[in-house]
Backbone as ProteinMPNN parsed JSONL, in Angstrom:
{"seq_chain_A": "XXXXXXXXXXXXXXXXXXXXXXXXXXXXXXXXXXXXXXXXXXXXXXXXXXXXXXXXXXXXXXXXXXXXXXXXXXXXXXXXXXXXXXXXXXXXXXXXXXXXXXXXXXXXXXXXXXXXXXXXXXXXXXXXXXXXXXXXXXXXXXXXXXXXXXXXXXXXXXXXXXXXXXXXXXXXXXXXXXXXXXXXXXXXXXXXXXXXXXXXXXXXXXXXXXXX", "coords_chain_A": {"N_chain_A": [[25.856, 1.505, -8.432], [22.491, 0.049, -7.891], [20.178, -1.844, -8.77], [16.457, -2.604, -8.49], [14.822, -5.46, -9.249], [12.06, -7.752, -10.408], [12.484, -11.216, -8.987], [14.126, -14.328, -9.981], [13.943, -17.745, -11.034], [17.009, -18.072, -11.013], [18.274, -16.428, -9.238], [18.108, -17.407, -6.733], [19.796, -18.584, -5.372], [21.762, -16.786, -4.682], [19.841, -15.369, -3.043], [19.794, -17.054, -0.899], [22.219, -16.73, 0.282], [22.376, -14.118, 0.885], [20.941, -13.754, 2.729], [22.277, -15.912, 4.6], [24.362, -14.422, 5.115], [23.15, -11.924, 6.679], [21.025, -12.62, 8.193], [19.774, -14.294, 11.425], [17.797, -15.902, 10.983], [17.36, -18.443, 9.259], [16.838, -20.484, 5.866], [16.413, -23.466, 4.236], [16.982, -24.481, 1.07], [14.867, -25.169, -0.835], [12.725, -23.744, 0.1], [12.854, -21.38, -0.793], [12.428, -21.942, -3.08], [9.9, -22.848, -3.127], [8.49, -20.646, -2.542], [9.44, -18.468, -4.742], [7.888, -20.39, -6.839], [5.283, -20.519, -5.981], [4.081, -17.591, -5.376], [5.215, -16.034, -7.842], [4.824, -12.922, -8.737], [6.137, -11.905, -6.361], [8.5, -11.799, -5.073], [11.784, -9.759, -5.016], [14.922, -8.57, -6.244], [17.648, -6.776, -5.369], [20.349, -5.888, -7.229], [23.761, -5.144, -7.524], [26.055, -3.204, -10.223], [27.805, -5.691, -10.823], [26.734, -7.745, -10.982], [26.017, -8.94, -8.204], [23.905, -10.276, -6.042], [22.53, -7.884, -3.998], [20.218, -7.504, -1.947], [16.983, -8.47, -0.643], [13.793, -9.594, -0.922], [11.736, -11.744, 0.018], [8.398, -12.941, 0.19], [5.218, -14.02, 0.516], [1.516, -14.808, 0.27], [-1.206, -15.477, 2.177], [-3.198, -17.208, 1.508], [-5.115, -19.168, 2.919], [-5.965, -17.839, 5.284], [-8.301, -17.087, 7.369], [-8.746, -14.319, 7.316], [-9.803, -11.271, 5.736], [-7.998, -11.121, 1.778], [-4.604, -11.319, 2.443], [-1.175, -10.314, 2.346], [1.783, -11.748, 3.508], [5.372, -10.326, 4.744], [8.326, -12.743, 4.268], [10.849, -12.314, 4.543], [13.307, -10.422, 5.013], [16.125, -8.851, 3.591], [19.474, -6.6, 3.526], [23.006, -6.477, 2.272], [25.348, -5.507, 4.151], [27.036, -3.84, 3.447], [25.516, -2.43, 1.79], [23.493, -1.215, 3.161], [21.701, 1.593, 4.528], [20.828, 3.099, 1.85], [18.346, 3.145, 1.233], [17.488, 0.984, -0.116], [16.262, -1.092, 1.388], [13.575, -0.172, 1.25], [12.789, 0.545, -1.059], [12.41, -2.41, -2.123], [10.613, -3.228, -0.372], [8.694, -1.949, -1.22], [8.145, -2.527, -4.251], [6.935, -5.022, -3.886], [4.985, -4.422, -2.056], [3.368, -3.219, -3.784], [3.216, -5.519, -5.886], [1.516, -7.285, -4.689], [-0.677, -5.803, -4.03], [-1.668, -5.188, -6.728], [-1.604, -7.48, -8.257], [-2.832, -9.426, -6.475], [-4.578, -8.647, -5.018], [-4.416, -7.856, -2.593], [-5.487, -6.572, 0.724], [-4.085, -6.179, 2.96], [-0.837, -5.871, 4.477], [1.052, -8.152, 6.368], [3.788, -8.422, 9.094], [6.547, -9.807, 10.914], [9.127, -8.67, 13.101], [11.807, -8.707, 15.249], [11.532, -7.554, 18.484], [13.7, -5.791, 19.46], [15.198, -4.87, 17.53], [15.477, -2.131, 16.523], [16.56, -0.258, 14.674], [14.728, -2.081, 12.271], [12.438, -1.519, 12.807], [12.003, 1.403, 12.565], [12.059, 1.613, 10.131], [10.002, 0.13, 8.569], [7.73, 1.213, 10.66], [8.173, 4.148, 10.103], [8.789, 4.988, 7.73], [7.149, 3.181, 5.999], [4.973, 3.163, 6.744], [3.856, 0.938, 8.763], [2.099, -0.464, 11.093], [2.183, -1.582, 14.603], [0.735, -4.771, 15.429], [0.151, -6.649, 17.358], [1.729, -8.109, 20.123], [3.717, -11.318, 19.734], [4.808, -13.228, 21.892], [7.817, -15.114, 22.731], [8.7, -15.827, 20.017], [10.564, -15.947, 18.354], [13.63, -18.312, 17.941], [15.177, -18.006, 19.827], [13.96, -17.285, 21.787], [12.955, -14.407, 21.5], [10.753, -12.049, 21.613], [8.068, -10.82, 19.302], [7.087, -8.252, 17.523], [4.058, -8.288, 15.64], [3.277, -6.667, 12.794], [1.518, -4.77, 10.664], [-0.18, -3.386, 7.447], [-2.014, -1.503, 6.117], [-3.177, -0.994, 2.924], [-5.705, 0.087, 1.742], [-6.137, 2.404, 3.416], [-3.469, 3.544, 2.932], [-3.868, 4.625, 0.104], [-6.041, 5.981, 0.403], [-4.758, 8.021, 2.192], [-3.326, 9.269, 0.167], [-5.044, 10.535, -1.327], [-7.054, 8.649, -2.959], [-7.495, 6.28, -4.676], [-7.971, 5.379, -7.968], [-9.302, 2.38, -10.22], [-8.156, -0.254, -12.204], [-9.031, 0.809, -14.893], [-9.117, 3.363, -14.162], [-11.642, 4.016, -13.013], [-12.221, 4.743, -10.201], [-11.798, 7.543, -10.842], [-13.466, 8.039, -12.542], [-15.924, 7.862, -11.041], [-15.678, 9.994, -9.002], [-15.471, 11.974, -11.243], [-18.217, 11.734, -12.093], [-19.775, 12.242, -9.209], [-19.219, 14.829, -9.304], [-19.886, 16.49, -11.222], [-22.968, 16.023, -10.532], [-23.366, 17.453, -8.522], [-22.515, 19.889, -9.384], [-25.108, 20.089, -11.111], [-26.654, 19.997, -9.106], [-26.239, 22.326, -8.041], [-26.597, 24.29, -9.945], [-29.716, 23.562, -10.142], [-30.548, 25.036, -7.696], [-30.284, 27.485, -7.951], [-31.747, 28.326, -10.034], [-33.978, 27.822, -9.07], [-33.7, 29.9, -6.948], [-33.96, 32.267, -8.333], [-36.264, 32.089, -9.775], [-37.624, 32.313, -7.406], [-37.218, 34.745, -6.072], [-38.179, 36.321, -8.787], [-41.197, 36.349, -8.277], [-41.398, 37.19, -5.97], [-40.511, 40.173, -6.515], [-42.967, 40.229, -8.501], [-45.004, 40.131, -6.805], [-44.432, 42.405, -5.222], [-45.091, 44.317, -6.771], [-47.25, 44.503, -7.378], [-49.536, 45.58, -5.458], [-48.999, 48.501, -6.116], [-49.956, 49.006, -8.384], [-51.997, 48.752, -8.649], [-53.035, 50.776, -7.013], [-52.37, 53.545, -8.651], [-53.945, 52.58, -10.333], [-56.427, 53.186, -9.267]], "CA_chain_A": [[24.442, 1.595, -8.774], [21.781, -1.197, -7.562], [18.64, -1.991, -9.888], [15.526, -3.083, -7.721], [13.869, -6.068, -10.183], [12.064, -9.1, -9.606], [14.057, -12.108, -8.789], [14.262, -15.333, -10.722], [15.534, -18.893, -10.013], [18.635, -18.336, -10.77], [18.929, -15.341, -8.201], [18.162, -17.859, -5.62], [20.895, -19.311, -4.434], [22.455, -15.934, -4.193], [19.257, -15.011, -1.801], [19.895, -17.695, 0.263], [23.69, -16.681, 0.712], [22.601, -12.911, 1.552], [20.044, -14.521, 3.853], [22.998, -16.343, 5.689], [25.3, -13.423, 6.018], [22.643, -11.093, 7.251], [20.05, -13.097, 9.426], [20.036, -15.157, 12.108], [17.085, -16.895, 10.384], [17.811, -18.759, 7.592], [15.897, -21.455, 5.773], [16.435, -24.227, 3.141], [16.862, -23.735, -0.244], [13.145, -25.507, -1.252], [11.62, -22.848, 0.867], [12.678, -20.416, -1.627], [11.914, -22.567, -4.273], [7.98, -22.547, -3.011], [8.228, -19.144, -2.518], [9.072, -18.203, -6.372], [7.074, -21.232, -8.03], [4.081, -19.866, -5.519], [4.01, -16.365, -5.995], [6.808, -15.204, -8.419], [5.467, -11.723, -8.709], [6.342, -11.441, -4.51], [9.804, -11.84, -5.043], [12.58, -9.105, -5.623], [16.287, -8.63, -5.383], [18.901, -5.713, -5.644], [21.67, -5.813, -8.115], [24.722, -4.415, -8.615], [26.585, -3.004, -11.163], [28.735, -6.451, -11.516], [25.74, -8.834, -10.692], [25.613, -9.489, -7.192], [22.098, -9.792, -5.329], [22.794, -7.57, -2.444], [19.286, -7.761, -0.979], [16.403, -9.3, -1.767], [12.761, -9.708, -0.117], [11.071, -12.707, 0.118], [7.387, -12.974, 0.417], [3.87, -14.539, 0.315], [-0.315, -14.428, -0.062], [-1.669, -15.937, 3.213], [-4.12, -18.057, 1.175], [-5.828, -20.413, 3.84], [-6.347, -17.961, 6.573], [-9.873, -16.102, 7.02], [-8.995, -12.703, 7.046], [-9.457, -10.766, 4.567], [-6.681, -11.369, 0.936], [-3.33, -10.336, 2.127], [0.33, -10.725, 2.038], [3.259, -11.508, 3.956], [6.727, -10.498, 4.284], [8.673, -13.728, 4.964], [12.228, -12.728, 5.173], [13.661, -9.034, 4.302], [17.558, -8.792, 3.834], [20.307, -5.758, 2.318], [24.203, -6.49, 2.393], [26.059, -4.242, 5.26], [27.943, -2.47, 2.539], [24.584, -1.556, 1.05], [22.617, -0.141, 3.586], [21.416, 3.546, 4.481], [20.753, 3.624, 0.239], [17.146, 3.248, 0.54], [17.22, -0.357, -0.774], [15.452, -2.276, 1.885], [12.033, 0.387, 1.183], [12.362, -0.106, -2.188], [12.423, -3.718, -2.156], [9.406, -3.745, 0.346], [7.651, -1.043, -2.102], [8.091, -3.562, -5.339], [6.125, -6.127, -3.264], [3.524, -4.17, -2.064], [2.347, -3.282, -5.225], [2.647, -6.527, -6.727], [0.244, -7.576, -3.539], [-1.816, -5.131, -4.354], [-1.864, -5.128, -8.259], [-1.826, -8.683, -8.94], [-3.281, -10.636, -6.1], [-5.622, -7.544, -5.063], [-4.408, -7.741, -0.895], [-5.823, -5.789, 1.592], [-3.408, -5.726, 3.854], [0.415, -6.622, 4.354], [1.679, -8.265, 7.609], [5.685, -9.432, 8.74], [7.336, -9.896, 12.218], [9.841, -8.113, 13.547], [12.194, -8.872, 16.767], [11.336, -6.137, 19.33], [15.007, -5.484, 19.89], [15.654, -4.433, 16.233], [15.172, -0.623, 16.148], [16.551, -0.028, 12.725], [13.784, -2.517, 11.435], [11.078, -0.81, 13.611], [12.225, 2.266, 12.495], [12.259, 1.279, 8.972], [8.65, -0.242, 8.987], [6.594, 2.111, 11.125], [8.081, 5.953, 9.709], [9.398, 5.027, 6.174], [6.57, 2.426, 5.538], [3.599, 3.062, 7.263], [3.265, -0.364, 9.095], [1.308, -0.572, 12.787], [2.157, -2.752, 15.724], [-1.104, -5.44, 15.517], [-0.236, -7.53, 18.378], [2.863, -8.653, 20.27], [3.975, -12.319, 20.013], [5.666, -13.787, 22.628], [9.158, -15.802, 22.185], [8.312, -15.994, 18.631], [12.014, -16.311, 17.427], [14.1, -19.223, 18.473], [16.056, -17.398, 20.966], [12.854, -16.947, 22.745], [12.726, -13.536, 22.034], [9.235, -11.441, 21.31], [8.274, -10.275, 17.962], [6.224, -7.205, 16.884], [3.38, -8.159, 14.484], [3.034, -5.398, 12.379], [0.44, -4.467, 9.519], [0.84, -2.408, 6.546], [-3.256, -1.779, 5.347], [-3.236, -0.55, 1.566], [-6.614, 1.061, 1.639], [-5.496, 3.415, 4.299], [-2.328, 4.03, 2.256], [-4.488, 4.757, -0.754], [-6.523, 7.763, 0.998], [-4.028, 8.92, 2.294], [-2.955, 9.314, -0.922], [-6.66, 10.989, -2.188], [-7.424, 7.815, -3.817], [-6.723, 5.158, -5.724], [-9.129, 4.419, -9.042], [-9.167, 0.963, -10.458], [-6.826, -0.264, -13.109], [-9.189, 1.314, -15.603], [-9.57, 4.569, -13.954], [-12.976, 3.414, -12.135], [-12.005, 5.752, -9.446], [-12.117, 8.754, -11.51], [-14.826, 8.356, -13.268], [-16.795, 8.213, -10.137], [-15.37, 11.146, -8.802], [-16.265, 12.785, -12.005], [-19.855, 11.481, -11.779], [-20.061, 12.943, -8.535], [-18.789, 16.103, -9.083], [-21.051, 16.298, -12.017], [-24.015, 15.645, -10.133], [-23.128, 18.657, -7.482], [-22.617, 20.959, -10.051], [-26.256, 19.918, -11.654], [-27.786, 20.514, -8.137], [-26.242, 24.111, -7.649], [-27.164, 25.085, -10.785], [-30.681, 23.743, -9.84], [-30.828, 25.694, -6.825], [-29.689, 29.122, -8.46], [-32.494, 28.564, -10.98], [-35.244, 27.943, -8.0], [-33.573, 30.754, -6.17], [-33.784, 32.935, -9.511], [-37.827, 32.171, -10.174], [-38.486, 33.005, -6.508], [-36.629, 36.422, -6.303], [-38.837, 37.025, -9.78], [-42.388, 36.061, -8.026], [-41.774, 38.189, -5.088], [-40.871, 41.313, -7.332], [-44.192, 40.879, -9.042], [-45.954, 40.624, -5.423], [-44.496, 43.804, -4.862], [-45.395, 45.646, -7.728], [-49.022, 44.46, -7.489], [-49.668, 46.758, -4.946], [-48.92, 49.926, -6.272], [-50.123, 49.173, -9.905], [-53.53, 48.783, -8.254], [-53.154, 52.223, -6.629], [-52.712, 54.289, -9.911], [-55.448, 52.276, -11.308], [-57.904, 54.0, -8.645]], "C_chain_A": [[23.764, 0.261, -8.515], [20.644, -0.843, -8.397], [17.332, -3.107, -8.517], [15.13, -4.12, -8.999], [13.071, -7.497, -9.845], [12.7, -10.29, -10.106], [13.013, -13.062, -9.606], [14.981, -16.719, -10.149], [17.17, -18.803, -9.587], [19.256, -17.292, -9.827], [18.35, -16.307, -6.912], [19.425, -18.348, -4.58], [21.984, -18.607, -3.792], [21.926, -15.393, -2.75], [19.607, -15.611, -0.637], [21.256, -17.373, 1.056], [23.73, -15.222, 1.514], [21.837, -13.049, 2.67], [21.078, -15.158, 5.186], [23.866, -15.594, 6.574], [24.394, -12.302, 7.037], [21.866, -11.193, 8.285], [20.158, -14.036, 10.051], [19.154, -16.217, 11.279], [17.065, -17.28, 8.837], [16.798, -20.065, 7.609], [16.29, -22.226, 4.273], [16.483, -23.491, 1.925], [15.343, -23.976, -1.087], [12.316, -24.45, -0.768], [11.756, -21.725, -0.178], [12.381, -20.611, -3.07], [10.131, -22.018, -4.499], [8.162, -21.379, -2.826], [7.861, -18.471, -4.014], [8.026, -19.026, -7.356], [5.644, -20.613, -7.49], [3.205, -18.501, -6.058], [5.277, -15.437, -6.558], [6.898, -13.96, -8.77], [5.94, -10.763, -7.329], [7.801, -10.885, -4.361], [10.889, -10.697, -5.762], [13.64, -8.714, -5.172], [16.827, -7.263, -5.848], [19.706, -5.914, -5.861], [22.645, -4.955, -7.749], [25.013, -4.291, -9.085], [26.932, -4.495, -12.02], [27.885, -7.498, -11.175], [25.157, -9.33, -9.618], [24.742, -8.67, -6.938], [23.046, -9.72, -4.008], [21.715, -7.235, -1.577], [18.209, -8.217, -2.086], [14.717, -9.063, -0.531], [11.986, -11.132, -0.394], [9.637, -12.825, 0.78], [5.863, -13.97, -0.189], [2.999, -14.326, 0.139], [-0.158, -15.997, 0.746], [-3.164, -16.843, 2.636], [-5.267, -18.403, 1.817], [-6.715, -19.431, 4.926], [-8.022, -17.112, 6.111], [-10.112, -15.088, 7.184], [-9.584, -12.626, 5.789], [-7.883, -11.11, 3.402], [-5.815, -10.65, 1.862], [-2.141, -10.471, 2.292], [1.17, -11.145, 2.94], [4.251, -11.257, 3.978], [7.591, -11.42, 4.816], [10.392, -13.57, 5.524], [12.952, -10.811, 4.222], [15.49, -8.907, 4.562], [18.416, -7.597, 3.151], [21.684, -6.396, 2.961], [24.821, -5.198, 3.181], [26.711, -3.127, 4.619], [27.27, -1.849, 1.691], [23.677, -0.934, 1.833], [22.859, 1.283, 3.811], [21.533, 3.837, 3.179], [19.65, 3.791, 0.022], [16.265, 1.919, 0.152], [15.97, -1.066, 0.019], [13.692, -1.454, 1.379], [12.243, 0.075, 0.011], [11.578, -1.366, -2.5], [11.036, -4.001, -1.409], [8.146, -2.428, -0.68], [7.343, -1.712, -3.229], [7.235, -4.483, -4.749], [5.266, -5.446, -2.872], [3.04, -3.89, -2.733], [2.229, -4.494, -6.08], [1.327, -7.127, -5.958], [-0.982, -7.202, -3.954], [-2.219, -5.121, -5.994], [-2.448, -6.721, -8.659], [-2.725, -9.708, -7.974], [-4.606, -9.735, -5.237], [-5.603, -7.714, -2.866], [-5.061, -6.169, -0.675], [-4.672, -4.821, 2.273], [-2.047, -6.62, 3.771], [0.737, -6.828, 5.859], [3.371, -8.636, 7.542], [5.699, -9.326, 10.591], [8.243, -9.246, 11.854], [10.507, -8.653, 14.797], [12.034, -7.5, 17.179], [12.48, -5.375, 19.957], [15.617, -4.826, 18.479], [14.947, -2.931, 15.342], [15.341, -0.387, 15.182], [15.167, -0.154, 11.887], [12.255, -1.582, 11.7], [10.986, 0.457, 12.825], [11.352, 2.301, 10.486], [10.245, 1.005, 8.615], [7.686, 0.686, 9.31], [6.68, 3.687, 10.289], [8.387, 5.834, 8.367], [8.314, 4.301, 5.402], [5.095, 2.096, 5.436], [3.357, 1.721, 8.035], [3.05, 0.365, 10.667], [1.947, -1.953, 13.679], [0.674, -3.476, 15.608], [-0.681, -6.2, 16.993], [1.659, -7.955, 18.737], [3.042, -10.482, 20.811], [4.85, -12.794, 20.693], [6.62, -15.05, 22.45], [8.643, -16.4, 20.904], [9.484, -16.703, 18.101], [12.682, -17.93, 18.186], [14.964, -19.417, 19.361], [15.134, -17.257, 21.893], [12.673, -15.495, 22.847], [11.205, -13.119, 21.433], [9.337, -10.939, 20.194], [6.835, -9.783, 17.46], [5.612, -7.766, 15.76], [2.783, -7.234, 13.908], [2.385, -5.703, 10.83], [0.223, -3.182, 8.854], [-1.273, -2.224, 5.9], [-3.277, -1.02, 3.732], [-4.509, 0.72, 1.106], [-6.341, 2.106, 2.292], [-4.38, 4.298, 3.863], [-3.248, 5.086, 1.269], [-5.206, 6.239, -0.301], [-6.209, 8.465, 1.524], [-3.541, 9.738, 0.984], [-3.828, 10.667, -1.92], [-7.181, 10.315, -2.917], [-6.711, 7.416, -4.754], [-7.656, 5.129, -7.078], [-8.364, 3.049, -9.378], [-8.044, 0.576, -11.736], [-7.437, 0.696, -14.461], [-9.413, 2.716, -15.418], [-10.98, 4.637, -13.265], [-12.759, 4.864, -11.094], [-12.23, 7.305, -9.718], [-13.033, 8.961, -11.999], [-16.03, 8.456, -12.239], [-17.115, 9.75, -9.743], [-15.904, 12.339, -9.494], [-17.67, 13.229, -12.07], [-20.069, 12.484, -10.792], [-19.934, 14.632, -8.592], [-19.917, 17.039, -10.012], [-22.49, 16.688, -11.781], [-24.308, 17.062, -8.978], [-23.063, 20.08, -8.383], [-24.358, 21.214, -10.843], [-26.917, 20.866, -10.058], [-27.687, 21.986, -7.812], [-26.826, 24.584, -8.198], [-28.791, 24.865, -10.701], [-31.134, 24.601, -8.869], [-30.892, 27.425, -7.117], [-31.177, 29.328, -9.308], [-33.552, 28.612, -9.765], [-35.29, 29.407, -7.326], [-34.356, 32.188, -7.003], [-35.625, 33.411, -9.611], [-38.224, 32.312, -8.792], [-38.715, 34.102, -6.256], [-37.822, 36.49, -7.648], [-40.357, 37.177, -8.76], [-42.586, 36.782, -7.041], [-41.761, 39.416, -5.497], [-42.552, 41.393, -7.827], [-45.253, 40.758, -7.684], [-45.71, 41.976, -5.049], [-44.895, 44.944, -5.254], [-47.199, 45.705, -7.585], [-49.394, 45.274, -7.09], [-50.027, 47.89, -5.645], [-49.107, 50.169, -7.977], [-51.511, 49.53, -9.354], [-53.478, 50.151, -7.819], [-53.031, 53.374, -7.514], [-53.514, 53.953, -10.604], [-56.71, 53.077, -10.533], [-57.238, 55.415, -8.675]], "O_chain_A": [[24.395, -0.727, -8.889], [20.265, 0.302, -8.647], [17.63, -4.137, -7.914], [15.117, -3.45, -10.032], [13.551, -8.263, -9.01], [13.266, -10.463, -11.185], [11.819, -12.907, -9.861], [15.917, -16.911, -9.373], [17.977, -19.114, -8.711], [20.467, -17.225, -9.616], [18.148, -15.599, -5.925], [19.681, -18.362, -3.376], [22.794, -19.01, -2.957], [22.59, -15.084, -1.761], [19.741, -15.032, 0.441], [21.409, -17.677, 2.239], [24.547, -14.94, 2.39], [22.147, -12.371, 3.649], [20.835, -14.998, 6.382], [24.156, -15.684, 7.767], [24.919, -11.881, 8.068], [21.783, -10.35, 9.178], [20.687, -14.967, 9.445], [19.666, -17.276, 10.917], [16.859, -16.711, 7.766], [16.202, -20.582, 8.554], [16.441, -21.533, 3.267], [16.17, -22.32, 1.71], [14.819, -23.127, -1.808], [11.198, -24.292, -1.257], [10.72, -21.114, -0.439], [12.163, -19.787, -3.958], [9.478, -21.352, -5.303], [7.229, -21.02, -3.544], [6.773, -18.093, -4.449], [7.471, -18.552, -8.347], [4.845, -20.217, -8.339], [2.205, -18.371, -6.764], [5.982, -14.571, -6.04], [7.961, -13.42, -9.078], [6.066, -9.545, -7.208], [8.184, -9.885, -3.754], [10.906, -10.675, -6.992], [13.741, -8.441, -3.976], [16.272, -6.732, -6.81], [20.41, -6.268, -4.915], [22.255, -3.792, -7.646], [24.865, -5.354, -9.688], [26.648, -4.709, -13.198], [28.587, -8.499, -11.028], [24.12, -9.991, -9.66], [24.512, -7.477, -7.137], [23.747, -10.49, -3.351], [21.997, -6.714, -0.498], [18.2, -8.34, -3.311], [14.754, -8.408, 0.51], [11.746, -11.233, -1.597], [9.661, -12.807, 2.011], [5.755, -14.459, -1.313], [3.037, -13.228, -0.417], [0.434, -17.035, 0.447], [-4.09, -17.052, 3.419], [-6.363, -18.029, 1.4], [-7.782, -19.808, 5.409], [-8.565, -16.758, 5.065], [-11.249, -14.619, 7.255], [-9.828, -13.521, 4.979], [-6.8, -11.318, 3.949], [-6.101, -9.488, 2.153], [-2.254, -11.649, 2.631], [1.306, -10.035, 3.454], [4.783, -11.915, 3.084], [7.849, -11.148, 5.989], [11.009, -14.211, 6.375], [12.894, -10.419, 3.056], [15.974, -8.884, 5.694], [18.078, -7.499, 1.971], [21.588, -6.835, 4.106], [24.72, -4.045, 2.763], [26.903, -1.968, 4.985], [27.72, -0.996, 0.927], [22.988, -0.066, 1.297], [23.81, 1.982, 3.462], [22.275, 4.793, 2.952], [19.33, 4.392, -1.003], [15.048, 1.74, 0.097], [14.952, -1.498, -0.524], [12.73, -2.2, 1.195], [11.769, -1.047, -0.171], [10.448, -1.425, -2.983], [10.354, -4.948, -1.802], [6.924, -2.34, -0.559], [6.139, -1.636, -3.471], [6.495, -4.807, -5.678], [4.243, -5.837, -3.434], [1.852, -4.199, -2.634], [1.321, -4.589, -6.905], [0.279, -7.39, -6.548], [-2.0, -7.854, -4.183], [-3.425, -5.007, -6.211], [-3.504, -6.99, -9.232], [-3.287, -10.675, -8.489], [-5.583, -10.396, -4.885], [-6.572, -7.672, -2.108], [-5.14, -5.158, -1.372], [-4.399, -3.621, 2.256], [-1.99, -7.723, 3.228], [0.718, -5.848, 6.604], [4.05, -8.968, 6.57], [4.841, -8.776, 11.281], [8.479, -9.038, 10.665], [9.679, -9.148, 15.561], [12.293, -6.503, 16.505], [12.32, -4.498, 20.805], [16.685, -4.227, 18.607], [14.342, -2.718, 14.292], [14.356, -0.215, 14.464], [14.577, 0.694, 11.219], [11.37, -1.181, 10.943], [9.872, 0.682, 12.353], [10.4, 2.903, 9.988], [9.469, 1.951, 8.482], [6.844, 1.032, 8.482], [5.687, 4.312, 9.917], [8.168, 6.882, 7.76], [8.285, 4.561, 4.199], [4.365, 1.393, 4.738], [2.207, 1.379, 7.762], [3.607, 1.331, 11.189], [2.072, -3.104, 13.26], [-0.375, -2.835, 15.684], [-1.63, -6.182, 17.778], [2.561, -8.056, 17.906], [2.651, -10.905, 21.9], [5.937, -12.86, 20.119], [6.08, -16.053, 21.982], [8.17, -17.536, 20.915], [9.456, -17.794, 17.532], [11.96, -18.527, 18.985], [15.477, -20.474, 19.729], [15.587, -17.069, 23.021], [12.308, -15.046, 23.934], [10.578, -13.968, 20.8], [10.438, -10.544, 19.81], [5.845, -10.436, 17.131], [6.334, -7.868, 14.768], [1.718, -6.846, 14.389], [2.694, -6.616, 10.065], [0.363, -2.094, 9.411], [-1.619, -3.139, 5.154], [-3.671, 0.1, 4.053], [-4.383, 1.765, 0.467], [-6.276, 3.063, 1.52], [-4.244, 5.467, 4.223], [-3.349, 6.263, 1.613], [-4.859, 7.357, -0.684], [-6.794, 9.537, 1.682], [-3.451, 10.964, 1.056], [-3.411, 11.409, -2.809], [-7.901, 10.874, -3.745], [-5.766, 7.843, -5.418], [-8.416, 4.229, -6.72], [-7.251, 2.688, -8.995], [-7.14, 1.365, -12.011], [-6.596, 1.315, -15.113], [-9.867, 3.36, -16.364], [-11.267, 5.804, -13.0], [-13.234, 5.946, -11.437], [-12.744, 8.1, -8.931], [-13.561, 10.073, -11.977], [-17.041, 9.078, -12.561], [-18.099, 10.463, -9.942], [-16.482, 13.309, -9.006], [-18.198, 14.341, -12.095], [-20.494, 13.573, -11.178], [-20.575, 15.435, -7.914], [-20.586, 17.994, -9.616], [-23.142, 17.433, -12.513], [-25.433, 17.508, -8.753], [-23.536, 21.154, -8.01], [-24.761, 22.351, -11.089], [-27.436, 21.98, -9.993], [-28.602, 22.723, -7.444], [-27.677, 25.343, -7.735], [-29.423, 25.832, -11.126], [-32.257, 25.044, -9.108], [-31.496, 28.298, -6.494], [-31.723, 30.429, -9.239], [-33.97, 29.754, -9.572], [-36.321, 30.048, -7.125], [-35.128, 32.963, -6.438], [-36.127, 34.533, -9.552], [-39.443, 32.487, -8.764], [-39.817, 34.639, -6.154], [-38.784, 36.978, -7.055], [-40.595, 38.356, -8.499], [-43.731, 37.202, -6.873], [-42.715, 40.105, -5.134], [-43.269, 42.368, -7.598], [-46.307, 41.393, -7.718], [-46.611, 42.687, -4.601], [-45.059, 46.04, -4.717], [-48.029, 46.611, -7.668], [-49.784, 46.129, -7.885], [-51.196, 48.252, -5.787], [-48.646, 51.081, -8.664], [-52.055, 50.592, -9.659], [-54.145, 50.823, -8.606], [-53.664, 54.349, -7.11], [-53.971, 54.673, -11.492], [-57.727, 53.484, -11.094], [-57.875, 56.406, -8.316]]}, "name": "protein", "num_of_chains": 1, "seq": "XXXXXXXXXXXXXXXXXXXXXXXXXXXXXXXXXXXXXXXXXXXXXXXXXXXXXXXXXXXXXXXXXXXXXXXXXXXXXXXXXXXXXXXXXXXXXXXXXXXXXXXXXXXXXXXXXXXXXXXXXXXXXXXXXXXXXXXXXXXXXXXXXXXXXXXXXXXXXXXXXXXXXXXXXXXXXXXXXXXXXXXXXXXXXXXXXXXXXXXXXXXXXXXXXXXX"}
């Protein structure tokens, strides 16, 4: 059994170790330092039973740039003897809602190598993410790497909507619905007092004709 939760210092040093066995790209241990002291609700690992972090996600909030708020994923990893469980969507599902809950993103971006079908796979049909643009020798092998984008609002109506944390959303909805039901019932009533006004045009007639 694996528990999705978010990670903590002390699950760092394990990240960095599932980081070494699994990816070519690896990175200091400070980098995952700023990662958690940055944004510590980004971060989340997969347990097992007996403690070990057998994947983990590592991520950001793109601060500086001038999009629109929205996230990154900086480094996505599962242990070989844990995949095909599900884990890695999890792990990227815990982070997009903290994205979206706590730091209120738009949108989620990550790289990809363009040689890594699994990930592609993983990403575009399990995740919803888009190709945005392809970067050329991105990696350090010189190879190319799929920038792909994950938009939240788009998720969301797919969905039929999102409301706000207080229900905002609904209560609109309500409003509106509200407001449509007012106008039918205005229309029924207009319809109602016209149908009457032409009856008594009709009768006029033929009242007048037994009066002579």
């Amino acid at each position: 059994m694996v528990c999705i939760r978010p990670a903590t210092i002390d699950d760092l040093l394990q990240m960095q170790r599932c980081n070494l066995l699994c990816l070519p790209e690896n990175y200091q241990l400070k980098y995952y330092f700023y990662h958690i002291l940055s944004w510590p609700q980004l971060l989340h690992v997969a347990e097992d039973y007996s403690g070990k972090i057998v994947g983990y996600v590592l991520a950001k909030m793109e601060e500086e740039s001038t999009d629109p708020v929205h996230g990154h994923i900086t480094s996505l990893a599962v242990a070989r003897t844990h995949r095909k469980m599900g884990i890695a969507a999890k792990l990227m599902t815990a982070t997009h809602k903290a994205m979206e809950d706590v730091y209120g993103a738009e949108y989620v971006s990550l790289h990809v190598r363009v040689s890594n079908k699994g990930a592609i796979h993983l990403y575009t049909q399990t995740l919803g993410y888009r190709v945005q643009d392809v970067e050329a020798k991105y990696y350090a092998n010189g190879e190319d790497a799929y920038e792909m984008r994950k938009h939240f609002v788009e998720a969301r109506r797919g969905k039929g909507g999102k409301g706000g944390a207080k229900g905002g959303g609904a209560s609109a909805d309500g409003a509106a619905d509200k407001q449509q039901e007012q106008q039918q019932e205005q229309q029924q009533q207009e319809q109602q007092q016209a149908d009457k006004e032409q009856q008594q045009q009709q009768q006029q007639p033929a009242l007048a004709g037994v009066s002579s």
